[in-house]
C-alpha positions in Angstrom: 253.6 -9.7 220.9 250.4 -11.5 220.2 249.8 -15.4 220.3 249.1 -17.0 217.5 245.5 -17.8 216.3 246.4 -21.6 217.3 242.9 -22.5 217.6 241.3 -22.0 214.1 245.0 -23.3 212.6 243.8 -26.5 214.6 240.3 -26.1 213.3 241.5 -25.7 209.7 244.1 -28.3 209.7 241.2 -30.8 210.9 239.1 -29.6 207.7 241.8 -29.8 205.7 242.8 -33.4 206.7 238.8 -34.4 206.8 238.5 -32.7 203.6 241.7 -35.3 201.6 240.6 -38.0 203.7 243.5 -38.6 205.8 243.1 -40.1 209.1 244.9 -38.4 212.0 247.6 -41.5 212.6 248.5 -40.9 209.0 249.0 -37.4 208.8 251.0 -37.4 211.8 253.2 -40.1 210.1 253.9 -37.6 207.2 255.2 -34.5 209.3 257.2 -37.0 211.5 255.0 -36.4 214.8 253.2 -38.4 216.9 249.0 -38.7 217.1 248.7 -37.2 220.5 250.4 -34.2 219.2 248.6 -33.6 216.2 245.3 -34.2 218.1 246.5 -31.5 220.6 247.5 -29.3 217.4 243.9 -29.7 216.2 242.5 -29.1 219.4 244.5 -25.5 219.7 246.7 -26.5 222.5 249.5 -26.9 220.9 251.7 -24.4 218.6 253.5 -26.1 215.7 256.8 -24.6 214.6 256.9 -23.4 211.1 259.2 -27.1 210.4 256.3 -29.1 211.8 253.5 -26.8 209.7 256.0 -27.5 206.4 255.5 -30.8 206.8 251.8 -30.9 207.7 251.4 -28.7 204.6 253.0 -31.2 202.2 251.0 -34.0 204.2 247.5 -32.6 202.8 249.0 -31.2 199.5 248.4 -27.5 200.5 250.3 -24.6 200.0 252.4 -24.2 203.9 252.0 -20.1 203.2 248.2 -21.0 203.7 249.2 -22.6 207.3 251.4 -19.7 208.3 248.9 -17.6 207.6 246.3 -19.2 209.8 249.0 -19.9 212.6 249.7 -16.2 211.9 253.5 -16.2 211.4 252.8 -14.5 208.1 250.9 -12.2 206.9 248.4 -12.3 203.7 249.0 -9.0 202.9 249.8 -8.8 199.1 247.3 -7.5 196.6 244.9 -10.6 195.8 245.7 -12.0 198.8 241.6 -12.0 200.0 241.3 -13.8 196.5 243.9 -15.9 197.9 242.5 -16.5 201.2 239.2 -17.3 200.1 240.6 -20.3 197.7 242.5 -21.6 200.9 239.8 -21.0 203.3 236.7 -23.2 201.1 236.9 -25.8 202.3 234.5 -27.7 199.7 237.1 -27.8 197.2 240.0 -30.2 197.6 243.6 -29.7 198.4 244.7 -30.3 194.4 241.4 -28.3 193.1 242.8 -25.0 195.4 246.6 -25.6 194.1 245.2 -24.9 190.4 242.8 -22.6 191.1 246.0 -20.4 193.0 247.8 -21.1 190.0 245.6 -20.0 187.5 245.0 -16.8 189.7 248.8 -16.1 190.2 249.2 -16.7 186.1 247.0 -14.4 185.0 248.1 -11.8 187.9 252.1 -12.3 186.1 250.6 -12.1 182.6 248.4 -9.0 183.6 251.7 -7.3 185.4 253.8 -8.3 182.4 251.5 -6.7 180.1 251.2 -3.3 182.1 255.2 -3.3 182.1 255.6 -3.0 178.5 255.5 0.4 176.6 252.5 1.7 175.2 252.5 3.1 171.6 251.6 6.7 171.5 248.2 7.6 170.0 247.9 8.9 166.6 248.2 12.6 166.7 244.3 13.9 166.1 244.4 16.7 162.8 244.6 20.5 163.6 240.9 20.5 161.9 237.8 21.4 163.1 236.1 19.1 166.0 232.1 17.9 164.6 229.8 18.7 167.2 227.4 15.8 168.6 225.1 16.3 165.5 227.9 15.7 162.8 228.3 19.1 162.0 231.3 21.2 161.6 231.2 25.1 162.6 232.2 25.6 159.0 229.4 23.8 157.2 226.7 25.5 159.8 224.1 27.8 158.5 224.0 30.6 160.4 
């Protein structure tokens, strides 16, 4: 089985924590650890459990799928999901700012599959008549 990519979870829970301007004593008082641990989960050497990334998550009001991902316990494998990945990943935009871009993304992704679920009307049968060529003409009303 393959480790974890522990290191660049570190990396982007540091952004992520930089980005909401949270210090590190604060975030580790939200997940219910203490600093030396977090510090060691930022600098890879530590592997949080998925409980600990839950918590992390909620501390910088980011979606904990997106820290499962990067500690690799999950797999970002559904359609949209480099969509997905790229809204998590930038990190110039702020945890709220990603949560509502995701949700617009995932609302039009349920109104597109909802629309591609319902029926479609059959097309009006086309007359038994003759087809006009490109220049407008029937092969009736040709001279020939």
């Amino acid at each position: 089985m393959e480790l974890p990519k522990v290191g660049p979870l570190g990396e982007y829970i540091r952004q992520q924590r930089q980005q909401a301007k949270i210090s590190l004593r604060q975030l580790a008082a939200q997940a219910g650890v203490s600093n030396p641990y977090l510090s060691q989960v930022e600098r890879g050497l530590r592997k949080p459990s998925a409980e600990i990334l839950n918590q992390i998550a909620k501390g910088l009001h980011i979606s904990a799928q997106a820290l499962y991902v990067q500690a690799g316990l999950i797999d970002d494998r559904e359609p949209g999901s480099d969509v997905l990945a790229a809204i998590r990943g930038d990190v110039t935009l702020t945890g709220r700012q990603r949560q509502v871009l995701i949700d617009i993304y995932e609302s039009f992704r349920k109104e597109n599959r909802a629309d591609t679920a319902q029926p479609t009307q059959p097309a009006e049968p086309l007359g038994d008549g003759p087809v006009p060529s490109r220049d407008g003409i029937t092969p009736q009303t040709r001279e020939g």
